[in-house]
N, C-alpha and C positions, 0 to 999 in steps of 0.2 A: 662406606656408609657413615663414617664418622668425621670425616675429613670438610672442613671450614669451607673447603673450596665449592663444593658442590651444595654449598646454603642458598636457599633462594634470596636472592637480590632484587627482582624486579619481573614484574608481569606485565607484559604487552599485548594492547589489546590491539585487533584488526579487523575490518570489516561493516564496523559499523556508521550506520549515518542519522540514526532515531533514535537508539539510547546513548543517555550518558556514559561516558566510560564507568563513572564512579559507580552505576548500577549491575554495572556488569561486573567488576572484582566484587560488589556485595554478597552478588549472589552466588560469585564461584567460590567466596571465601578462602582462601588461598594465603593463608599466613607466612610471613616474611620467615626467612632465617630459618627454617623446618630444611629438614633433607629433600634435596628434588626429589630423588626417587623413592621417597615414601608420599608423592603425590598419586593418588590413582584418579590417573587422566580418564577415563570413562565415567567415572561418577563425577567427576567435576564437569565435563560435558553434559549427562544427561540431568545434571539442576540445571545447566543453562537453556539447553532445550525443553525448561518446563516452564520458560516466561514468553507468554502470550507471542511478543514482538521477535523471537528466536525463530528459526523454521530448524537451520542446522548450525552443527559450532564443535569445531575440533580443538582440541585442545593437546599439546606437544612441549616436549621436555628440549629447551638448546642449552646445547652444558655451556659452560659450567653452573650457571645460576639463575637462569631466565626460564620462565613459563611462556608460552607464547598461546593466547586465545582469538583464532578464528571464527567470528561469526557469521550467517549469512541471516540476514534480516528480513523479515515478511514486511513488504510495500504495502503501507495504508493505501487504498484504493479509492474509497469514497466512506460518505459521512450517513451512518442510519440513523434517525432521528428513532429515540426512545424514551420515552415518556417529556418531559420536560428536558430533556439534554439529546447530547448527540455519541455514537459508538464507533472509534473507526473500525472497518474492517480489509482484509485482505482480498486478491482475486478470488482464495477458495472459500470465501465466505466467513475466515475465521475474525472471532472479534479481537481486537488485536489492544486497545484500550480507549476509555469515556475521552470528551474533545468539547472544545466548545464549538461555534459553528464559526464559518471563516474561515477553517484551513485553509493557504494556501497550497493549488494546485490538487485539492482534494473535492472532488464536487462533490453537492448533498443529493442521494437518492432516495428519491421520493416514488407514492406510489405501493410500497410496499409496508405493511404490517408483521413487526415483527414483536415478539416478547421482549423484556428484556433478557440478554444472554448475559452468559457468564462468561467471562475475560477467559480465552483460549478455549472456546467453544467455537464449533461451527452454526453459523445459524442459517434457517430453513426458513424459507419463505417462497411460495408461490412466484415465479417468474424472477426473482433474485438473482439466479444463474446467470440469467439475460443480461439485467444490467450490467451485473460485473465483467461479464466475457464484452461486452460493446463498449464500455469503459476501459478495460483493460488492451484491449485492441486500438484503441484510438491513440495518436501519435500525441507524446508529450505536448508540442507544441497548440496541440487543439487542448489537451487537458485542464491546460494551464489557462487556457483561456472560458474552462466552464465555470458556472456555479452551482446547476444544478444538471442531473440525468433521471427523468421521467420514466415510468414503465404502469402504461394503463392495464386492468385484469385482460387486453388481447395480447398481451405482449408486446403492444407494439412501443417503442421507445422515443422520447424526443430527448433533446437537450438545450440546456440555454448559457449563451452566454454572459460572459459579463455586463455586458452592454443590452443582454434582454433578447439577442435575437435567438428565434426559434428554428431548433436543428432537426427536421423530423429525419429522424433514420430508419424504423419501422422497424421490423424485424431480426434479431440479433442474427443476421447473415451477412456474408461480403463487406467484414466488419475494417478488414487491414484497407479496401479499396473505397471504402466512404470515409476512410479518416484520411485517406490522400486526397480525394477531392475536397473533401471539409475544409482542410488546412489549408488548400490553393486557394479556394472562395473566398475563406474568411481573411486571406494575405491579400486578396484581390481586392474585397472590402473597403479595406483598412486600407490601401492603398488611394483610392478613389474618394473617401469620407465617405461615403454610401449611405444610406438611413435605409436598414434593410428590415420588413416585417419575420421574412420565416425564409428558410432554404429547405426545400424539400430532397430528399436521398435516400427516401422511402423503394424509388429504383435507381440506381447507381449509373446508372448506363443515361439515364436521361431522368438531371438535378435541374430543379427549379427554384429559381430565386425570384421571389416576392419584394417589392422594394415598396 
């Protein structure tokens, strides 16, 4: 316990792609040159897992002098507009932190009224679930190409992309099998220069494009 060797040297962080490292030793606070094992790794995990953008985060002693901090990060999903600003949040609704609008690869969902939430709150809204499970189902490549994901009081959803075109996909069902067709169309599109009004995927089975 008293031996030089086992002073801490150096913490390494892993896992992450949205916070800064530097936010992450703040919060674990973890002082240099202290004995390892007078770290109690459980309670320097659970501050970690009390910042919004954490979901889980293990945290492990490799001797002789290294901390090693695992995190698994909650994926900003889309943009809530709340009051004058914007909130990202995750797949399960939780709010994760304030944004301005633009994110890339993060469309704005619109459609829904929310309060403002507090940072590592979940928030509750009327058809909310929908959006984010049809979002979240949708293949990077289509995501990346949205700005915004609609959800009118029937539930039913559209999306738009960059370029303005209108993706009706209706009902938050056979969400993995309209993100496959979406992605072909809109690569077909794009391939072609196309000037297209709306793609309809409202039924999967039989998609209509509007030009």
């Amino acid at each position: 316990m008293k031996s030089p060797l086992f002073e801490i040297k150096q913490v390494v962080i892993r896992g992450n792609l949205y916070l800064a490292e530097e936010n992450i030793r703040t919060e674990a606070d973890i002082n240099m040159g202290i004995n390892i094992f007078k770290i109690n790794l459980a309670a320097v995990a659970d501050k970690l897992k009390m910042m919004p953008m954490i979901k889980d985060a293990r945290v492990t002693r490799v001797l002789p002098s290294t901390v090693l901090i695992n995190v698994t990060e909650r994926r900003p999903l889309g943009l809530l507009p709340v009051g004058n600003s914007f909130v990202e949040v995750d797949e399960e609704g939780i709010c994760l932190q304030k944004a301005g609008s633009g994110v890339p690869g993060i469309p704005i969902i619109t459609g829904i009224k929310v309060d403002a939430p507090g940072l590592g709150e979940r928030v509750k809204a009327e058809h909310l679930e929908d959006a984010l499970m049809m979002t979240s189902g949708l293949p990077d490549e289509v995501i990346n190409k949205l700005s915004e994901v609609h959800v009118d009081q029937n539930g039913q959803i559209k999306a738009y992309t960059l370029d303005r075109i209108q993706c009706r996909l209706g009902e938050a069902v056979d969400i993995r099998e309209k993100g496959v067709v979406l992605a072909r169309i809109l690569q077909e599109m794009q391939k072609q220069g196309a000037k297209v009004k709306y793609i309809d995927l409202t039924s999967v089975g039989k998609p209509v494009v509007k030009y």
